[in-house]
N, CA and C atoms as a LAMMPS dump frame, in Angstrom:
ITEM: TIMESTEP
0
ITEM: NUMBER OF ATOMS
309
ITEM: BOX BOUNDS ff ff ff
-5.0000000000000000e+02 5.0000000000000000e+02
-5.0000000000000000e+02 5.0000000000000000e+02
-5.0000000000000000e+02 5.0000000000000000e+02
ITEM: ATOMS id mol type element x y z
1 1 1 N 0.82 -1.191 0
2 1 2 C 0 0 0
3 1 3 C 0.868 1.26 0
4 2 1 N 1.827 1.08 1.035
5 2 2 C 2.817 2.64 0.807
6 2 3 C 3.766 2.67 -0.526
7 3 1 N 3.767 1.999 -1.276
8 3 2 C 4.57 1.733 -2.459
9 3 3 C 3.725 2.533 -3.574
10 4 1 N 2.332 2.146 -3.684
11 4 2 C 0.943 2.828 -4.322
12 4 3 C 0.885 4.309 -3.92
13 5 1 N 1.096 4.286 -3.063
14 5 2 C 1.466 6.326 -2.128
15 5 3 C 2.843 7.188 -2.559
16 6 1 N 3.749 6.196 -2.56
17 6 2 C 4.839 6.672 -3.142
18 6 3 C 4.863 6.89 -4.452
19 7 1 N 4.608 5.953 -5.605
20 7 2 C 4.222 6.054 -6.629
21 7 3 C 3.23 7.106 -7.158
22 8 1 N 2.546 7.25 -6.244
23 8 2 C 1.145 8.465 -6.811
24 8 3 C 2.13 9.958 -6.675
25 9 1 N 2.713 10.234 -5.213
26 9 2 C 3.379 11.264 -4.602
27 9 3 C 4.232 11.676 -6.191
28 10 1 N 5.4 10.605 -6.548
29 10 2 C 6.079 11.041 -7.72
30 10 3 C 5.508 11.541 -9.245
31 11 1 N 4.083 10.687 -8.987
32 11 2 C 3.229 11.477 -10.67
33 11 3 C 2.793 12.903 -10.147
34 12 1 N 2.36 13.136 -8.777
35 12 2 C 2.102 14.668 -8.49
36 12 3 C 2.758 15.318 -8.561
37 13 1 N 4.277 15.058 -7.85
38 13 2 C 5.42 15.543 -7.947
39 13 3 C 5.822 16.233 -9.592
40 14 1 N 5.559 15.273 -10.155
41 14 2 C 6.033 15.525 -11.679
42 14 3 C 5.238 16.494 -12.468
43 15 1 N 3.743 15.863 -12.064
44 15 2 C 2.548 16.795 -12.768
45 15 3 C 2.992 18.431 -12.265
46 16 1 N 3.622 18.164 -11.166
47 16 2 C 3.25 19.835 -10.491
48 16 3 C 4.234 20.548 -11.078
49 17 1 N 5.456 19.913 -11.31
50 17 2 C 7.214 20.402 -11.617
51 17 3 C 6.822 21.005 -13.29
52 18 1 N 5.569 20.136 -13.995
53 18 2 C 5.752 20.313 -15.153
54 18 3 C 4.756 22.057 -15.251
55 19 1 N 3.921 21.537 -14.658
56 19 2 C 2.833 23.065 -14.459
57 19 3 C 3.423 24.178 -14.18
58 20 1 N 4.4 24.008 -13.322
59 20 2 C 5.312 25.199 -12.394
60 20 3 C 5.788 25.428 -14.058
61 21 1 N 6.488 24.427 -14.33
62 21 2 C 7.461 24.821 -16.238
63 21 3 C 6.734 25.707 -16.94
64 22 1 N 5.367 25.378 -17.334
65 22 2 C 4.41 25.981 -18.08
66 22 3 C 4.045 26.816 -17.632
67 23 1 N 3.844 27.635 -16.318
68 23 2 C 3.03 28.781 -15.903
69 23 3 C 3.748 29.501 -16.311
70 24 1 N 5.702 29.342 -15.608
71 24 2 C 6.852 29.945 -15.586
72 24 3 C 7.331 30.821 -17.465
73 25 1 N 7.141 30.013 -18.509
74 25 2 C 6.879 30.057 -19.914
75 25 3 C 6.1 30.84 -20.276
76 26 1 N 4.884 30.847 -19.791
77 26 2 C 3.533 31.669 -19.658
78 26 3 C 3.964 33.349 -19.709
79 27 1 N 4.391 33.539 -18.189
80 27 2 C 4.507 34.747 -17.819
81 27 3 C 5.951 35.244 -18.216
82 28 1 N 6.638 34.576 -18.809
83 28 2 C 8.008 35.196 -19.744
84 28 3 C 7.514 35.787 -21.111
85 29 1 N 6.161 34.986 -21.586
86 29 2 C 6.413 35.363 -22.303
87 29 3 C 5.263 36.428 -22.802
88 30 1 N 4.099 36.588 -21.679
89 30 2 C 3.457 37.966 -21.314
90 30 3 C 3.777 38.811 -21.016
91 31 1 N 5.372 38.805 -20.659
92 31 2 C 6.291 40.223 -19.995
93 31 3 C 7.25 40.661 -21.119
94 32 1 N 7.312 39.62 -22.44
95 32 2 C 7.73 39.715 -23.324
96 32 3 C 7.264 40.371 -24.33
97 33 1 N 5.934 40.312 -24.076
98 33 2 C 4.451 41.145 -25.176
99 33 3 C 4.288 42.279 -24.623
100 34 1 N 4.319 42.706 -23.261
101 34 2 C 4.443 43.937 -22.93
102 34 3 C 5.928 44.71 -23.2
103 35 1 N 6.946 44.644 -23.08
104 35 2 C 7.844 45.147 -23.618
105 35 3 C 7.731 45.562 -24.702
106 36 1 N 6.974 44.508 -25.961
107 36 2 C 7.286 44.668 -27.304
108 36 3 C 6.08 45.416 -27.619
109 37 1 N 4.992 45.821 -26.88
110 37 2 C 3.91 46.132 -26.564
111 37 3 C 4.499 48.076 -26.343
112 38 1 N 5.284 48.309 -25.198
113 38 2 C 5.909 49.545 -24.998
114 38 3 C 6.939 50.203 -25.576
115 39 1 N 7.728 49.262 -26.631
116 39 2 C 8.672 49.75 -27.579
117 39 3 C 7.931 50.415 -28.699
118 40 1 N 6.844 49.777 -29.335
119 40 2 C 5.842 49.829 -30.069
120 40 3 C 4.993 51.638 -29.798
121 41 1 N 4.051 51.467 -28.607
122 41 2 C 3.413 52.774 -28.41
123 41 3 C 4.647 53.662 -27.964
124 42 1 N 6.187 53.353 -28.185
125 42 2 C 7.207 54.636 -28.215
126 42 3 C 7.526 54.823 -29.338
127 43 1 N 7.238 54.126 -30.391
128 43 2 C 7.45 54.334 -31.768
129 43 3 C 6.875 54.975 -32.303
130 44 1 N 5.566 55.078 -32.386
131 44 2 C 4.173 55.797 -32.473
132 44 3 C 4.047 56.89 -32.072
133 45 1 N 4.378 56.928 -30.755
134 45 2 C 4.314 58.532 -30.339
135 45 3 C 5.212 59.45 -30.995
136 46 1 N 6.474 58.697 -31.463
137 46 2 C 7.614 59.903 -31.742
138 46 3 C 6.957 59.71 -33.161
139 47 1 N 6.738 59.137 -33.534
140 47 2 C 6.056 59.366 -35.466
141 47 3 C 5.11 60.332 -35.239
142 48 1 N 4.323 60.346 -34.583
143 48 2 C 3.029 61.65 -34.417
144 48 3 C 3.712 62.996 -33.533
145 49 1 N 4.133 62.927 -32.839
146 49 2 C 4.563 64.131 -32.877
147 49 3 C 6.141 64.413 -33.162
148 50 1 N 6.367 63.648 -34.442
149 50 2 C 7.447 64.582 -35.825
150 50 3 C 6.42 64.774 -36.337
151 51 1 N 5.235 64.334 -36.969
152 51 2 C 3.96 64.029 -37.679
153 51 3 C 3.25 65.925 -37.144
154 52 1 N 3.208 65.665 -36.102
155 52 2 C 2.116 67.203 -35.552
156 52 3 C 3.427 68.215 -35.299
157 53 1 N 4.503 67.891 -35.274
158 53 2 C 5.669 69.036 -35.672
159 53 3 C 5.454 69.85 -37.247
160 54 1 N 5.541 69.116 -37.956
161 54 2 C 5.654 69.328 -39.352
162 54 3 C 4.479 69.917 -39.897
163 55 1 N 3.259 69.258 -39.305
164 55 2 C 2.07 70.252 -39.618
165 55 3 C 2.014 71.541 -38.88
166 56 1 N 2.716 71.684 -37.678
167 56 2 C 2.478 73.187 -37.376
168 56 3 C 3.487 74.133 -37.921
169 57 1 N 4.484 73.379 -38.358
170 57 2 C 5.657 74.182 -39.439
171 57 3 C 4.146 74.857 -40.953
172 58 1 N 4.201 73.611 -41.303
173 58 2 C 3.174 74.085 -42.21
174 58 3 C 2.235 74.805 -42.108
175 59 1 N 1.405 74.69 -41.444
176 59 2 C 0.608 75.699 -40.634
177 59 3 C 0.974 77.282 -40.09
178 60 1 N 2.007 77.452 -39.685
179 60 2 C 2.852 78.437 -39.432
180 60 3 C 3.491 78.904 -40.753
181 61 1 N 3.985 78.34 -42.045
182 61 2 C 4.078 79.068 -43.045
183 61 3 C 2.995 79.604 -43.887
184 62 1 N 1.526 79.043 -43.694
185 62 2 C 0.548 78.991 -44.142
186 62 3 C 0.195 80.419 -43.969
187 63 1 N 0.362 80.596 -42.435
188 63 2 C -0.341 81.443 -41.414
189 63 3 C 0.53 82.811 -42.292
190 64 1 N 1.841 82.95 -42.174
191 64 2 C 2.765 83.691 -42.833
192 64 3 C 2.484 84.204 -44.411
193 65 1 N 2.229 83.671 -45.209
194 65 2 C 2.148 83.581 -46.341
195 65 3 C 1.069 84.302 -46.509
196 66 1 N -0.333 83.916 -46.248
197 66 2 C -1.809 84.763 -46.118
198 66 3 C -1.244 85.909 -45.285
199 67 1 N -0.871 86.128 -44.251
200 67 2 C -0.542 87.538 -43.887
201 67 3 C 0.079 88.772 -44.655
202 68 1 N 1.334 87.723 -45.288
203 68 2 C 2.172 88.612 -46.105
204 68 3 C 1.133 89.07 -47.588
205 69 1 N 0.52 88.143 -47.666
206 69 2 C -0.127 88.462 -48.955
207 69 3 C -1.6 89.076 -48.846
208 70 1 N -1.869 89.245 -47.902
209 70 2 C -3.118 90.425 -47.654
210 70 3 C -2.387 91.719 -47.619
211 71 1 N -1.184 91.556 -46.376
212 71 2 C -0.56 92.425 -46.167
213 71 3 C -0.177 93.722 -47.642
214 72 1 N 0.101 92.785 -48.826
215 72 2 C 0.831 93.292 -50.198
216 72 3 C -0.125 93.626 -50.949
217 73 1 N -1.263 92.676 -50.761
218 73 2 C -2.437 93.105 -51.651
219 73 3 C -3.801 93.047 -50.904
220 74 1 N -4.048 94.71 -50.937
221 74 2 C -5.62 94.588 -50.142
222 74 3 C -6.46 94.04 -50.748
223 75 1 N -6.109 93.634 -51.774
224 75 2 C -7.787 93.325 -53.075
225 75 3 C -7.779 91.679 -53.205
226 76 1 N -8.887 91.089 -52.217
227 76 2 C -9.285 89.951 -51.94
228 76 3 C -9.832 89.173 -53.531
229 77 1 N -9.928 89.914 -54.449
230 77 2 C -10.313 89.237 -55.76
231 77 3 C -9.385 88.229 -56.383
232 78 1 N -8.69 88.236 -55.841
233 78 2 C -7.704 87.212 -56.872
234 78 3 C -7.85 85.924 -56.819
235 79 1 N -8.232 84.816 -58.263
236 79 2 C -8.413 83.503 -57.513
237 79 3 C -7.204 82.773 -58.977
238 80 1 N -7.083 81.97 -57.869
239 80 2 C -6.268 80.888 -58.626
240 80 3 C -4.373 80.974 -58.737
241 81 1 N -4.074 82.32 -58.307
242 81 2 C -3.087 82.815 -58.708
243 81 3 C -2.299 82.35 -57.267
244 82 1 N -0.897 81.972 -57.876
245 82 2 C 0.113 81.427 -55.961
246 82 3 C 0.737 82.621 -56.255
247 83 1 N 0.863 82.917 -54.599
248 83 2 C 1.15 84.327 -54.518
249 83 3 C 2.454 84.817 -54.371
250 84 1 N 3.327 85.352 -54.809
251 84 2 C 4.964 85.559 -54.645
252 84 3 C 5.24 85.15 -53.451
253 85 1 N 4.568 85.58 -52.194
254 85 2 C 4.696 85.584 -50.52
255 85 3 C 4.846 84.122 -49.881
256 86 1 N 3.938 83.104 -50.613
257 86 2 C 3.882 81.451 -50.842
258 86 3 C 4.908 81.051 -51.213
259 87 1 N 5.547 81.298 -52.472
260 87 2 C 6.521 80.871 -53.002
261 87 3 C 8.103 81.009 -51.838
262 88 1 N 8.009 82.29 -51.874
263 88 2 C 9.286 82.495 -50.805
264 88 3 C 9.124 82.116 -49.508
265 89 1 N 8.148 81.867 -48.464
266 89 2 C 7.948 81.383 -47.686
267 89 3 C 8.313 79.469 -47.741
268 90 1 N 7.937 79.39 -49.104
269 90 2 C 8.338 77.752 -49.261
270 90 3 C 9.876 77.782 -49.383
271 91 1 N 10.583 78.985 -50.116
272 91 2 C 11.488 78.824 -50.463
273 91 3 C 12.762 79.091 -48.801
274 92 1 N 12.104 79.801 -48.023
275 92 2 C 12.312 79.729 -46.492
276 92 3 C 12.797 78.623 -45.749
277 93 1 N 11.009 77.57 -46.321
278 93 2 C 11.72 76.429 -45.645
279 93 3 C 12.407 75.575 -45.856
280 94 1 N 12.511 75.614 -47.223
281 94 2 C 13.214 74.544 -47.92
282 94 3 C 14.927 74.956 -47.641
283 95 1 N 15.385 76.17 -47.32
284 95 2 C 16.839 76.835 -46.812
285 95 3 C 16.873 76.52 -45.759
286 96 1 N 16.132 76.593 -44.439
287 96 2 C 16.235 76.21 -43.258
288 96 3 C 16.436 74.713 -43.218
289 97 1 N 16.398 74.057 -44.288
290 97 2 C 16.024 72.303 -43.843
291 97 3 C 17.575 72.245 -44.341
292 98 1 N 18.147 72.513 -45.496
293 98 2 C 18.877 72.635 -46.227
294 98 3 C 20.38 73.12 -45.021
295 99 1 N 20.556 74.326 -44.491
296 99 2 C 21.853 75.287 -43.944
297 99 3 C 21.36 74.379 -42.711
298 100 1 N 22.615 73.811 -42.083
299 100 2 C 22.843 73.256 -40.469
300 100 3 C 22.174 74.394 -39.385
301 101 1 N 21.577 73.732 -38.296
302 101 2 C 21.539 74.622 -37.34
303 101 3 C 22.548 74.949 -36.275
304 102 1 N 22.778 76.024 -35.749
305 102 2 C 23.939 76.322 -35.224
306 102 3 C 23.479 76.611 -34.051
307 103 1 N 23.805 76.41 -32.473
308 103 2 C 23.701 76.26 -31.208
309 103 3 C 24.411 76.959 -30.762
């Protein structure tokens, strides 16, 4: 009879050693999905805001450009025509991207 007890003890033993293996696997590799999970939403964030950088550059030459060009011409009639003030304002940024910045 204690031979039948001993015998059972070592399949629990084993069953349990193997479960402990598998839980242990488990949670390596749920801590593994979160990592790759937080590398991920840091990737994202810096793409959107270079992403919402660049539109307020744009936005800000936009803003510039309509100023300068009300500013030059009071007469709101004009359609279709890009306005000298547009052009050099593009041509602005395209020099700033272009000449190093200096600190």
């Amino acid at each position: 009879m204690s031979a039948f007890f001993i015998f059972l003890l070592f399949v629990l033993n084993i069953f349990t050693i193997f479960a402990i293996i598998v839980l242990y696997l488990r949670q390596n590799r749920l801590s593994m999905l979160e990592k790759d999970q937080k590398a991920v939403i840091g990737e994202m964030e810096q793409l959107l805001s270079g992403y919402l950088m660049e539109m307020k550059e744009d936005n800000e030459t936009l803003v510039k450009a309509i100023n300068n060009s009300v500013a030059m011409n009071p007469e709101h009639g004009q359609k279709g025509q890009e306005h000298s003030s547009i052009k050099e304002t593009k041509k602005e940024k395209q020099e700033q991207n272009i000449l190093p910045c200096r600190r």
